[in-house]
N, C-alpha and C positions, 0 to 999 in steps of 0.2 A: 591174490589170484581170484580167491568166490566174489572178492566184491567184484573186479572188473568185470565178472562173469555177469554178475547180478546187475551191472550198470548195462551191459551190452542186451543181456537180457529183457532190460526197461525200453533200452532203444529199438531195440525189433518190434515188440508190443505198439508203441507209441506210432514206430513208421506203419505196422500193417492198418492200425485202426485210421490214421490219418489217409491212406491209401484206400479204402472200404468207406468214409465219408466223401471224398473225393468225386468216388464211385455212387455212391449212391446219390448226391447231390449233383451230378453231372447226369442222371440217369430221369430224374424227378423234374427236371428244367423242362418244360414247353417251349420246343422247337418253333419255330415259325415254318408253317407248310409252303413249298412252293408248289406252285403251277407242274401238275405232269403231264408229261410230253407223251401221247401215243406212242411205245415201241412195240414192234415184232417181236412175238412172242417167238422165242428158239425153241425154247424148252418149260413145261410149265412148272417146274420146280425150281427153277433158277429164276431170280432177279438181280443184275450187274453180276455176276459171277457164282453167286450162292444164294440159300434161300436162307432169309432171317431169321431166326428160331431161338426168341431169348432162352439164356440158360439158367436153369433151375435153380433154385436158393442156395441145395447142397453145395452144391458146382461151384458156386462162387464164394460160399464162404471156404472151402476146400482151398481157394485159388490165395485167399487171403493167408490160410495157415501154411499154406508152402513160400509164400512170400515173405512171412513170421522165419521159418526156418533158414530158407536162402539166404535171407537179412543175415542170423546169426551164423550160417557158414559163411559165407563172403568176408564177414566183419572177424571173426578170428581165422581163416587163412590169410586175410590182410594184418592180423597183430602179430602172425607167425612168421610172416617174410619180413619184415621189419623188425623183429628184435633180430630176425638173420640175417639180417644186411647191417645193423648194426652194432653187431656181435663179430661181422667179418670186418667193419670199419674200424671200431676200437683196440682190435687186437691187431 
């Protein structure tokens, strides 16, 4: 049981950092600008819906550790219904 712990433990690690390069190398990419179109202004804090306000360093590696965690609850409530289906199939 501590190994599988410790293997599922590896794979949370591995998806969050994979998930945070992703992120950060999707972020660093030089977009190509296109041409903007004059709109009417409705509101001046809004742009298409909302205003852009990158989020802060905290904020996102925070978003990373809850992704670390979810990873490892998702992945043993998935080993916990499966040895109980299982365990209802064999018997």
């Amino acid at each position: 049981m501590l190994t599988t712990l410790v293997l599922i433990g590896f794979a949370a690690l591995t998806f969050s950092i994979l998930a945070g390069m992703i992120n950060g190398l999707s972020t660093q990419r030089p977009r190509p600008k296109r041409p903007e179109k004059p709109s009417p202004v409705l509101h001046p804090l809004t742009h298409h819906g909302r205003p852009r306000v990158p989020g802060p360093r905290p904020w996102r590696a925070l978003h990373f550790v809850g992704l670390f965690f979810g990873f490892l609850l998702a992945t043993c409530v998935g080993l916990l219904l499966l040895r109980a289906v299982y365990r209802a199939v064999v018997d």
